[in-house]
VEXDREN-2710 file (C-alpha; in Angstrom, 1 decimal):
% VEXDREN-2710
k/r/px/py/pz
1/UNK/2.2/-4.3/23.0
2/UNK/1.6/-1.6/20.2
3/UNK/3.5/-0.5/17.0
4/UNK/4.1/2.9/18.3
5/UNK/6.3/4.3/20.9
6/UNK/3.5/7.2/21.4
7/UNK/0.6/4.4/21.9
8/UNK/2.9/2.6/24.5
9/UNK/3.8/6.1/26.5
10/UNK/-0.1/6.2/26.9
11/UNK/-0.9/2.9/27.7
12/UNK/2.2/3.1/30.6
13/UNK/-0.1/6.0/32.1
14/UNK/-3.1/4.5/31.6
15/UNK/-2.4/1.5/33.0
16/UNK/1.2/2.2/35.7
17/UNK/0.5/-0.8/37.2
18/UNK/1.7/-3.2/34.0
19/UNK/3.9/-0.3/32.6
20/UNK/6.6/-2.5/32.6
21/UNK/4.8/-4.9/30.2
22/UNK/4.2/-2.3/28.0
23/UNK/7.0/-2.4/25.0
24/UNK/6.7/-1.1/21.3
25/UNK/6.8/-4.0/18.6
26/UNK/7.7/-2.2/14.9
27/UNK/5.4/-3.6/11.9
28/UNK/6.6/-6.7/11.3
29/UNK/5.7/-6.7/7.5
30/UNK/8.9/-6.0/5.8
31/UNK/9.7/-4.6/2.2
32/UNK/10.9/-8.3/1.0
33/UNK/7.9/-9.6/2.5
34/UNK/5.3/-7.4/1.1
35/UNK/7.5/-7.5/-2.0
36/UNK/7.0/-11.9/-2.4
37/UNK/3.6/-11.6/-1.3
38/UNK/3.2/-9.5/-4.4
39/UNK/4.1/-11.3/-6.9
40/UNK/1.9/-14.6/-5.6
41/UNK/-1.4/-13.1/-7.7
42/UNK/-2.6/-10.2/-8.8
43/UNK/-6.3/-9.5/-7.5
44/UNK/-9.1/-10.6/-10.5
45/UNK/-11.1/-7.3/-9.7
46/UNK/-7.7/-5.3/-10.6
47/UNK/-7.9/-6.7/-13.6
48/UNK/-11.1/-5.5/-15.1
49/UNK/-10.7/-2.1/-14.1
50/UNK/-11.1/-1.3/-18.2
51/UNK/-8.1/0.9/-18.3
52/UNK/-8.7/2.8/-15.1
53/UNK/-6.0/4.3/-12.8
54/UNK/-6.2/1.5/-10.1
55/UNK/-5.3/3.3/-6.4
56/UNK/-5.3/0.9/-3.4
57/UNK/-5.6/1.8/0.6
58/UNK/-4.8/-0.9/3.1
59/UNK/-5.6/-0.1/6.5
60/UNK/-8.4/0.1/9.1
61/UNK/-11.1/2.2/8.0
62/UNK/-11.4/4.3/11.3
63/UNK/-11.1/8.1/11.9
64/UNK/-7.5/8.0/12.9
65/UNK/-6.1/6.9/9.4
66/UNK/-8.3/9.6/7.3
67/UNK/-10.2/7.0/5.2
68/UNK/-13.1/9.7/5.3
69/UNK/-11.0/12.2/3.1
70/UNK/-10.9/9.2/0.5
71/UNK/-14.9/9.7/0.0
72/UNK/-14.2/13.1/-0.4
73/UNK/-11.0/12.8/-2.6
74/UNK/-13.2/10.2/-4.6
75/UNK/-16.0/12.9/-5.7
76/UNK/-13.5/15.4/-6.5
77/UNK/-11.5/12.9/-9.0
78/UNK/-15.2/11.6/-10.5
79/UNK/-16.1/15.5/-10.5
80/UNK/-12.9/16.0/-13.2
81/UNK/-13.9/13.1/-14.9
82/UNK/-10.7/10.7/-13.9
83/UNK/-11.2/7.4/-14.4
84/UNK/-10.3/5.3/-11.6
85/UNK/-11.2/2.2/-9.4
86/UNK/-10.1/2.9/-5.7
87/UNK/-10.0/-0.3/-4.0
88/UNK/-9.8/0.3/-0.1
89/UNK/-8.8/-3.3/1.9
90/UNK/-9.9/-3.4/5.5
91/UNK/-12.3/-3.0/7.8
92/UNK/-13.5/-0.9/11.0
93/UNK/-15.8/1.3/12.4
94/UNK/-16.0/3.8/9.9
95/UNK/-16.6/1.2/6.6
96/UNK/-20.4/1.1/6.6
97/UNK/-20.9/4.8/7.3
98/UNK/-18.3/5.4/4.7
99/UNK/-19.3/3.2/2.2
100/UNK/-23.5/4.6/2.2
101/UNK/-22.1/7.9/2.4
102/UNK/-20.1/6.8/-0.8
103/UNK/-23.0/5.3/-2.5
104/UNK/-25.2/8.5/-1.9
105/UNK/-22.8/10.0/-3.7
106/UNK/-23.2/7.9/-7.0
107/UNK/-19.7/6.5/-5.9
108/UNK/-20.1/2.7/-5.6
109/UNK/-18.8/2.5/-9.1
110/UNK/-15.3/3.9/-8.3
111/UNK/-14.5/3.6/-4.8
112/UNK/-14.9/-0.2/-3.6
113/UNK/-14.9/-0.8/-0.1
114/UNK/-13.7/-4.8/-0.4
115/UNK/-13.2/-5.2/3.3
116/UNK/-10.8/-7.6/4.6
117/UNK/-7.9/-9.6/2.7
118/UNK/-5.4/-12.1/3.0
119/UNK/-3.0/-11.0/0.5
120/UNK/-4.1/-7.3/-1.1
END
């Protein structure tokens, strides 16, 4: 099962033998969904942001989703002097590497790497 048809094209040739198990299941989080889920809280640490533009990124912090360009994009909105809080929910194999990389560069105070969450 995968959310793409791409990811299950390439799982039928990995694996011919259980291609026929292989089927595409869309993301099951709908606009209503995300929508209600929403309006249950709004996260404390959004709140004391002290006027800051608040930008969240929900996903898994791995290669394939660019969450390494968010470091980058980070320095260059500190660099012009934007104030901002970037909260980025998830986790993966690239969120310690990330996250030292953004601390050496004197981000830790912007960009917030708050790992997993129930309800971002």
């Amino acid at each position: 099962m995968s959310i793409s048809d791409e990811c299950v094209n390439i799982l039928k040739e990995l694996f011919p033998d259980v291609a026929e198990k292989c089927i595409m299941l869309p993301n099951i989080n709908s606009s209503k969904v995300i929508k209600k889920l929403s309006a249950e809280f709004y996260p404390e640490e959004y709140k004391q942001n002290n006027g800051a533009l608040t930008l969240v990124s929900v996903g898994r912090v791995v290669q394939l989703k660019g969450f390494d360009m968010a470091v980058e994009a980070a320095a260059l909105l500190k660099k012009r002097k934007v104030n901002f809080k970037w909260f980025i929910i998830g986790d993966g194999g690239l969120r310690n590497e990330l996250q030292l990389s953004a601390k050496e560069q004197g981000l830790d105070d912007c960009l917030i790497f708050a790992g997993l969450k129930s309800n971002p």
